[in-house]
N, C-alpha and C positions, 0 to 999 in steps of 0.2 A: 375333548374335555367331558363332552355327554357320556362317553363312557365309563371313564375315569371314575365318576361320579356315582354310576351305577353300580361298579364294580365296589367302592367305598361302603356303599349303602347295602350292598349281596353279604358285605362279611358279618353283619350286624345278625345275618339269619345262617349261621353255621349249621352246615349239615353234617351228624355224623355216621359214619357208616355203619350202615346197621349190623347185627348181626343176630345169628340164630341164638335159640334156647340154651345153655348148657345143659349137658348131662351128669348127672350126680357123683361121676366115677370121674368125668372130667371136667368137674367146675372150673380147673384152672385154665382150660385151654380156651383161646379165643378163634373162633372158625376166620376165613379171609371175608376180607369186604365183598359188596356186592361188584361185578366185573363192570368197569366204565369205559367205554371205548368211543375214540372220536369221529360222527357220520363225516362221510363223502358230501363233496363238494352239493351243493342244496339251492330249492328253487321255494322262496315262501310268498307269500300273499301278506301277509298283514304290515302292518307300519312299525311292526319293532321284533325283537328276535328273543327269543326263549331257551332259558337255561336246555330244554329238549329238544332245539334244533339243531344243536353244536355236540352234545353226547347222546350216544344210550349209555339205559342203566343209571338213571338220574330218579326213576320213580317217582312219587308224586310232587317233587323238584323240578320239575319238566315244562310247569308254566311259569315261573318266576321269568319277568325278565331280563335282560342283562346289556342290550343293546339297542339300538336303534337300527332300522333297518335301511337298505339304501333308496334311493325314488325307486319309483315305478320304473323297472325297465334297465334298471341299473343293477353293480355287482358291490360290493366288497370282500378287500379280503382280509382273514386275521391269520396273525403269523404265530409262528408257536411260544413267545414269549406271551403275548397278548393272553392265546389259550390257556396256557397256564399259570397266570394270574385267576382267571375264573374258574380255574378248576381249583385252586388251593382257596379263595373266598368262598368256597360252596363244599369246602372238603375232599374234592373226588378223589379217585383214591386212579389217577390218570397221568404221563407225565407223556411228555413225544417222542416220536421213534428218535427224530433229530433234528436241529437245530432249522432245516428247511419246511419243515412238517406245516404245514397250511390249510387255511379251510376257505373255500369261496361260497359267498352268499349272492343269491340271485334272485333278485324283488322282482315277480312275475307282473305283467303289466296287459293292457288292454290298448293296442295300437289304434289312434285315430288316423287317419290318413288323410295328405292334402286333399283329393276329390273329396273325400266323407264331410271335410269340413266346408269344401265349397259348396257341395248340396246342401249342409243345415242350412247356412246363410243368406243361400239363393232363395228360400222358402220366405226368410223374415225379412230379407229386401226386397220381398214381393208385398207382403203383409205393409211393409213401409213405404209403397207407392210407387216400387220399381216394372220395368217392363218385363214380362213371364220371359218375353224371346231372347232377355242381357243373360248372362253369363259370369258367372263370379273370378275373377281375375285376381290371386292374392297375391300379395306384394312382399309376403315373407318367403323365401326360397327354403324347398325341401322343407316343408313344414310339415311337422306330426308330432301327435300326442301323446305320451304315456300316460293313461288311466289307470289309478290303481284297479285291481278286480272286483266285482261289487254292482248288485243294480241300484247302490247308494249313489255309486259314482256315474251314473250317466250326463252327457256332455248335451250343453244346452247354450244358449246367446241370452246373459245375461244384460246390455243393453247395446244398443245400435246409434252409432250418429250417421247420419244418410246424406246426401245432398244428388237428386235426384237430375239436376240436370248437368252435373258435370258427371254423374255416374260415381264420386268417387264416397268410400266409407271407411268407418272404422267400426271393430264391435272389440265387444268382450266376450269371451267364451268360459264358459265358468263350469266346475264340477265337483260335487262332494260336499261339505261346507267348511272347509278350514279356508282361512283368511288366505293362501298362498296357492290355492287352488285357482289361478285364474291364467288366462291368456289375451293380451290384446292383439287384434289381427286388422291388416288394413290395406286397403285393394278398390279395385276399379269393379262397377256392377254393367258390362259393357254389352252394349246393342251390336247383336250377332246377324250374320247372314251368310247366305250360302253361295260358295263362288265357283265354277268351276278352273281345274286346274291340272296340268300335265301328271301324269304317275309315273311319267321318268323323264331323265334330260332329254332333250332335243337338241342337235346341233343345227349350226345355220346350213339354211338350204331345205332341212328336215322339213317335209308334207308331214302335218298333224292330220290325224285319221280319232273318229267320233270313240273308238277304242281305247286313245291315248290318253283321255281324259277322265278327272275323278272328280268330285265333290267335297269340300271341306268348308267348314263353318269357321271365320274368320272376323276377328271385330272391325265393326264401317270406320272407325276411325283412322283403321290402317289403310283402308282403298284410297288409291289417287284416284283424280277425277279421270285415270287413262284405262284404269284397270277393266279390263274386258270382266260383264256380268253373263252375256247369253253367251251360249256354246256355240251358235251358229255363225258369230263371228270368227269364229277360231279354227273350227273343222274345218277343212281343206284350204287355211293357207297355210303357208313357210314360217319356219324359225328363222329371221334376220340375225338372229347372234344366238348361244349359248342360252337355254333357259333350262334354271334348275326345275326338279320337282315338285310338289306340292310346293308353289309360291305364284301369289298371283298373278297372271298373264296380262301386261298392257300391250297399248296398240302399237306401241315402240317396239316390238317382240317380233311384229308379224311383218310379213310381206306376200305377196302373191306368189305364188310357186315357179320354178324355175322352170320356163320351157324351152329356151332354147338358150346353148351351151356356147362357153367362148370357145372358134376352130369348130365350131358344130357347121354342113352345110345346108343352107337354107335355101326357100324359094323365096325370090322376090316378085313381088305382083306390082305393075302400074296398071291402072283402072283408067278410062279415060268414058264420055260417052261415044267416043267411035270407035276403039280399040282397048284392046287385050293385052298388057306384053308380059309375060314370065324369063325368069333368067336365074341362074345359079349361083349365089353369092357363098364367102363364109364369113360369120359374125366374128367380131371383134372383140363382143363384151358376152358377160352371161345378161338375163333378159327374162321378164316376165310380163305375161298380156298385158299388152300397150304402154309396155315401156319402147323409149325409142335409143337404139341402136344403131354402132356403123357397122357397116359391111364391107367388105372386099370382089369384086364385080368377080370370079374366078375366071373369066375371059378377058376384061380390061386393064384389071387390076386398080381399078378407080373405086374410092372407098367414098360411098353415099351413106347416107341418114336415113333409115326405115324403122315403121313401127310394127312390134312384133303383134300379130291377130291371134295366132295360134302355135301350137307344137311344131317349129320348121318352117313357119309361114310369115314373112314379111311384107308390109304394105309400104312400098315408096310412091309418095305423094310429086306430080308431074312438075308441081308449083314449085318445090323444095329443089329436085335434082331431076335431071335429066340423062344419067349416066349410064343406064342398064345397059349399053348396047355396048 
């Protein structure tokens, strides 16, 4: 309808097409109009569209408006009946190749980006009482701005509600001054720390090595109270199950490393304070330091209870079994 309207109001200023001088010999003859021809598809800045953004050869008809232009960042397009409505309201002396003939308009813009706008915010929920080391967590997904072009339009927080011990806020972000220029945003201002954590899966069984590990900043709200903090707990034991990557590692994850293998054979040792006995068993279960396992005596074939000390190395206790022989 804004068109429409423009286009009503364009005919009230009819242009006619100029023409040169006559010459004396041929006063009767009228030279052709000036040549109008329709530009290629166009990228503008401003907030509405000009009789000279849609033709050349419009002459100083070229800032008349005629349109509104689309947001920041956005297209429109006008079809050939459209165009030739403003071209007969303004005279031009123009018609279209054909019935599909079109013109596309493209409102250039200034992209904000979710980080750009998580750092303004971070700065004014600091000014607002918040903690330097939280984190601005927003709650609108794929969020970005289209700012018109302009150091008119720079993007600022025009008011903030905060509530610092739940960490959560809202604001408004404002640019330019027209009434419709605004955005409300709202998010968590969350207390960050640093954890370590795998940089590729692990399957069970998998020895974690000081290599396998990375550093990611994570908010404490998401750590269970299982979630391993130092790295020292984590280096040289086993993945108990599947653990993906960059997620935090609890102590439900780990377990001691696999040292001796189920069918793996083993030594067994009784310790006594008067005697020594060794004997050759093979284990039943897989097994890590001082887990206890059964064995199979490989000369008696009696299956005792031994706790594993090392790599291959069983301890059967005299009080528990007495079977090694």
């Amino acid at each position: 309808m804004r068109n429409i309207f423009l286009l009503l109001a364009a005919t009230a200023l009819l242009l006619t097409s100029p023409t040169l001088a006559a010459d004396p010999e041929t006063e009767h003859e009228v030279l052709p109009a000036s040549f109008v021809s329709l530009k290629s598809d166009i990228v503008i800045q401003e907030g509405v569209i000009r009789l000279g953004d849609f033709f050349e050869g419009v002459g100083q008809y070229g800032e008349r408006i005629v349109a509104y232009a689309p947001r920041p960042g956005g297209r429109a397009v006008y079809d050939a009946r459209w165009l030739l409505r403003v071209a007969k309201a303004f005279k031009l002396d123009w018609h279209p190749a054909s019935k599909l003939e079109r013109l596309v308009v493209k409102r250039d813009a200034y992209v904000v980006t979710k980080s750009e706008i998580a750092d303004l915010l971070h700065d004014r929920l600091i000014a607002e009482g918040g903690d330097p080391s939280s984190r601005v967590m927003l709650s609108n997904r794929d969020l970005r701005l289209h700012l018109p072009v302009g150091d008119e339009y720079a993007l600022g927080v025009e008011a903030v509600s905060f509530d610092p011990a739940k960490g959560r806020f809202s604001a408004v972000l404002a640019w330019g001054s027209g009434k419709d220029e605004r955005r409300r945003v709202t998010g968590l201002f969350e207390r960050m720390t640093e954890i370590p954590v795998l940089g590729t899966r692990k399957m069970n069984g998998d020895v974690i090595r000081e290599t396998d590990l990375q550093w990611i900043e994570t908010p404490e709200r998401r750590l269970s109270e299982n979630t391993i903090i130092d790295p020292a707990r984590i280096v040289g034991m086993a993945a108990k199950r599947s653990i993906p990557a960059n997620r935090p590692v609890s102590q439900n994850d780990l377990q001691s490393p696999r040292v001796v293998a189920k069918g793996e054979i083993v030594t067994m040792v009784l310790s006594t304070p008067i005697m020594r006995l060794t004997a050759k068993g093979k284990a039943m279960q897989h097994g890590s330091i001082g887990d206890t396992i059964r064995i199979s005596n490989t000369q008696t074939n009696v299956v005792i209870d031994g706790v594993i000390t090392g790599p291959g190395k069983v301890r059967v206790d005299a009080h528990v079994n007495l079977a090694m022989r």
